[in-house]
N, C-alpha and C positions, 0 to 999 in steps of 0.2 A: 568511555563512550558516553556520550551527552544527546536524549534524543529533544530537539524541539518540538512541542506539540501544541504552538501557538496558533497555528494554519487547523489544524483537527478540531480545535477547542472555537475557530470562527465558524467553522462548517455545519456544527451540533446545532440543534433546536437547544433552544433555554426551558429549562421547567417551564408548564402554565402553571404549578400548582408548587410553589415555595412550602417550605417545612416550617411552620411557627417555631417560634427561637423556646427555649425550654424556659426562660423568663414569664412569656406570654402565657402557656400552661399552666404554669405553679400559681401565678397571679387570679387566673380564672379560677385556680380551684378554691378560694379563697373562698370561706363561707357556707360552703355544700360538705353536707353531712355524708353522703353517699354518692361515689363514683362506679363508673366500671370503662375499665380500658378494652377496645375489643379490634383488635388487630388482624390482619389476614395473614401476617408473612407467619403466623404460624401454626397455620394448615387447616384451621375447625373451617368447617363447611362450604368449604371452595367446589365448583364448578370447573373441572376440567373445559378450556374455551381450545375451541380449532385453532391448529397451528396456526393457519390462515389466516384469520381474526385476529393476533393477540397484536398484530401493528395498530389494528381500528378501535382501541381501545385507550380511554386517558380518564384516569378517573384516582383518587386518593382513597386510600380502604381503609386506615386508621380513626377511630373515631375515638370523642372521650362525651359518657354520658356522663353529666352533673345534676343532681336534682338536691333539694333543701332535705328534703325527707323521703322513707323506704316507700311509703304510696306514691310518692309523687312520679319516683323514680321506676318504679314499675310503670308506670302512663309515658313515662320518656321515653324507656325502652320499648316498648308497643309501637310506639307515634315513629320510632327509626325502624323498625322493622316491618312497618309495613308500608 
């Protein structure tokens, strides 16, 4: 059994928000002494959102902070969280 899912795949919304190729990552990290990866999918300080809600929501939660050096990069981290 062979399902077609060409008609499903026309009907779908397209991402607004594409994933950068892991090329474009590694290249940025070129140069920076100090990173931090900080990711939602797993679990640190989420906000349970109403059922209701979660369709009115579009937004990317992965971030990569890059700074030259460890002070800088404490002011980067500050300057995204708040």
């Amino acid at each position: 059994m062979c399902t077609d899912y060409t008609n499903l795949n026309k009907a779908c919304l397209k991402e607004a928000y594409l994933l950068p190729s892991i090329y474009k990552l590694v290249d940025g990290a070129a140069g920076h002494k100090v990173m931090s990866f900080l990711d939602a999918y797993s679990g640190y300080n989420q906000i349970p959102m109403h059922e209701a809600d979660k369709s009115k929501t579009a937004f990317m939660t992965d971030k990569i902070v890059k700074s030259k050096n460890s002070e800088q990069h404490a002011k980067d981290l500050e300057e995204i969280f708040s």
